[in-house]
C-alpha positions as CSV (number, residue, x, y, z in Angstrom):
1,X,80.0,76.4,114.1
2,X,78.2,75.0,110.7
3,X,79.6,78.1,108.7
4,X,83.2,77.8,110.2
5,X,83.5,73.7,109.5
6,X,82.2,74.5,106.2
7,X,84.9,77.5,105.8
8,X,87.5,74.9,106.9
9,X,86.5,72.4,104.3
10,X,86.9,75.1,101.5
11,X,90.4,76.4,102.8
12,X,91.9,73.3,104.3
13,X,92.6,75.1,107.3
14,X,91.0,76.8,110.2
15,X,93.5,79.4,112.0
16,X,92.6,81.3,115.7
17,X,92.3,84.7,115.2
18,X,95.9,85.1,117.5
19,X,97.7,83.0,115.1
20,X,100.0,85.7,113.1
21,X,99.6,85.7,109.7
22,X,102.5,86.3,107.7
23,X,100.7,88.9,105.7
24,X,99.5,91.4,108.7
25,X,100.7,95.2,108.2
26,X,103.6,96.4,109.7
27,X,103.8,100.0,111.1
28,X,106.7,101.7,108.5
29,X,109.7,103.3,109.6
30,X,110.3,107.5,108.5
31,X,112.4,106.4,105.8
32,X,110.0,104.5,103.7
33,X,108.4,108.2,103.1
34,X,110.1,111.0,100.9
35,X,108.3,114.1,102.3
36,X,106.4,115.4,105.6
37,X,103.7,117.8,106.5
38,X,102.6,118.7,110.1
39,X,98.7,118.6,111.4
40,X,97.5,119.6,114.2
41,X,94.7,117.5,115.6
42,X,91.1,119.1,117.1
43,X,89.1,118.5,119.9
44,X,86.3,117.5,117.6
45,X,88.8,114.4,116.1
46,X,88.8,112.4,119.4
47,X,85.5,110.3,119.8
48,X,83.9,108.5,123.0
49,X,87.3,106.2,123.1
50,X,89.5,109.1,123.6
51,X,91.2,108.6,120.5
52,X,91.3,110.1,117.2
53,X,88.5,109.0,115.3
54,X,89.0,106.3,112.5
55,X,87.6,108.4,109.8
56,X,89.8,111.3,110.4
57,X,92.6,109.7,109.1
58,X,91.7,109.5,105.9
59,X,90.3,113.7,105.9
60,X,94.9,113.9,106.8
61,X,95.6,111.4,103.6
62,X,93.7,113.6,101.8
63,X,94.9,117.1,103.4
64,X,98.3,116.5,103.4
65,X,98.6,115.1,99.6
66,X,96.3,117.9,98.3
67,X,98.2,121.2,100.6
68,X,101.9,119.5,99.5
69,X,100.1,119.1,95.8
70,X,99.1,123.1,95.8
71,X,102.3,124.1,97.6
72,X,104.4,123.1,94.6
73,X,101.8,124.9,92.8
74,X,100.6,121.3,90.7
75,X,97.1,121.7,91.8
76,X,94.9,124.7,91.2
77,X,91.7,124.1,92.5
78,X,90.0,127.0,90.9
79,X,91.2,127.4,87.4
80,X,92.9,123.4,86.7
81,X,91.7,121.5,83.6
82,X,92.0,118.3,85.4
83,X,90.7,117.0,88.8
84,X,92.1,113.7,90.6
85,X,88.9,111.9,91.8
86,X,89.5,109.5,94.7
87,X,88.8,105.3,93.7
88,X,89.9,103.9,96.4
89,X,91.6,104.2,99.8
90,X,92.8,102.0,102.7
91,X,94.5,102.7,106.2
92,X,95.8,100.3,108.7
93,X,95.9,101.5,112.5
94,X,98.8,100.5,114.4
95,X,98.9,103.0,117.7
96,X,96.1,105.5,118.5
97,X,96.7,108.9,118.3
98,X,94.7,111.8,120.1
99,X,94.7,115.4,120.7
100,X,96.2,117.4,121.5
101,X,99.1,115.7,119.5
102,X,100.8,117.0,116.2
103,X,100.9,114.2,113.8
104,X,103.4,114.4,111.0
105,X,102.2,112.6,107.8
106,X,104.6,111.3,105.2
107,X,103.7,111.2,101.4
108,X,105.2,109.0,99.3
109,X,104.0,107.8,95.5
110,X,103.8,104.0,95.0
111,X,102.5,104.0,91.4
112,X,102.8,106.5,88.2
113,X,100.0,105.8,85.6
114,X,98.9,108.2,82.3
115,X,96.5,109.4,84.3
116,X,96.6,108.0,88.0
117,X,98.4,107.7,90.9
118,X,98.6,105.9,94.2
119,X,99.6,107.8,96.9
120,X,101.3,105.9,100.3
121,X,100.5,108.0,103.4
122,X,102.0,107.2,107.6
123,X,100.9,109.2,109.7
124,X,103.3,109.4,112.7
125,X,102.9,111.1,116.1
126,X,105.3,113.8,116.1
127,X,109.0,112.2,116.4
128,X,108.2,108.8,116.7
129,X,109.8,106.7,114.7
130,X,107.6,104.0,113.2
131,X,103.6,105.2,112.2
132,X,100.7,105.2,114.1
133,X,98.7,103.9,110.7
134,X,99.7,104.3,107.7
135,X,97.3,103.7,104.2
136,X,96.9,104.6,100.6
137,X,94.9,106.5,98.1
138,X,94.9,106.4,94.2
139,X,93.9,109.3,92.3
140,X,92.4,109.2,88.6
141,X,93.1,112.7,87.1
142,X,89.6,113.3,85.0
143,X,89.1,116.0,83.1
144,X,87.4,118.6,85.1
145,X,83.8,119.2,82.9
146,X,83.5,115.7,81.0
147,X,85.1,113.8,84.1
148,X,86.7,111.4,81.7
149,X,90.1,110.0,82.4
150,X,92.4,112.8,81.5
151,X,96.7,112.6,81.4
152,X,98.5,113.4,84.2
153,X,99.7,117.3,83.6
154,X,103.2,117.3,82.8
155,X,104.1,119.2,86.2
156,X,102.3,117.5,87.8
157,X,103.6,114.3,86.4
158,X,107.6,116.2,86.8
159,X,106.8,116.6,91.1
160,X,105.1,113.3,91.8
161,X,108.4,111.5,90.4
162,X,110.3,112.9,92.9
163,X,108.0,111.1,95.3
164,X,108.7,107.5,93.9
């Protein structure tokens, strides 16, 4: 009880944990995204809970950016000069999903840098409306061998604009 008085004295304010904060993710409507891939969930995703496991959701962020990347032939995994490295990601859940359901995940680009990008992922279950969780990642394109900050390609640059 100490630490939260002391907590209070340095905020002003103590707030429950059911009071709503103004501030608390929303799931996001199909709408807010500009393209969608289908997965197929496992039998391995679902843990002890009977739900997909928290951790999968960020292996679909990254599947579904990367095969939609590679599809509009931006990404070439084998012979590329550049390589987007992963610096931070973030999900909020919002409905559990579990298999055997198809989730569609909907890519969308927040942010265009020289040489980054944040990515905006919801995951839905198939032909729902709003998202199950929905999250972000942000890329920094380095160059493959010095793994130095590195321009985005120029087609790479041309698709992701679409997805602003």
């Amino acid at each position: 009880m100490k630490a939260f008085a002391e907590m209070g004295r340095r905020t002003g304010k103590i707030r429950p944990m059911s009071e709503a904060r103004s501030d608390k993710p929303q799931p996001a409507s199909r709408s807010a995204y500009k393209v969608f891939r289908s997965i197929s969930t496992r039998w391995m995703d679902n843990d002890a809970y009977g739900h997909v496991n928290n951790v999968v959701y960020y292996s679909w962020f990254d599947t579904a950016v990367n095969a939609y990347l590679i599809e509009q032939g931006v990404l070439d995994i084998h012979h590329g000069d550049t390589i987007g490295l992963v610096i931070e990601t973030q999900c909020n859940y919002f409905s559990p999903l579990a298999f055997p359901q198809t989730v569609e995940a909907g890519i969308r680009v927040a942010r265009l840098g020289a040489s980054s990008v944040r990515y905006e992922v919801g995951l839905f279950a198939q032909g729902e409306p709003l998202t199950a969780a929905r999250g972000h990642f942000i890329h920094v394109y380095v160059d493959k061998q010095t793994r130095r900050p590195a321009p985005l390609p120029l087609n790479l640059k041309t698709v992701l604009e679409t997805l602003l």
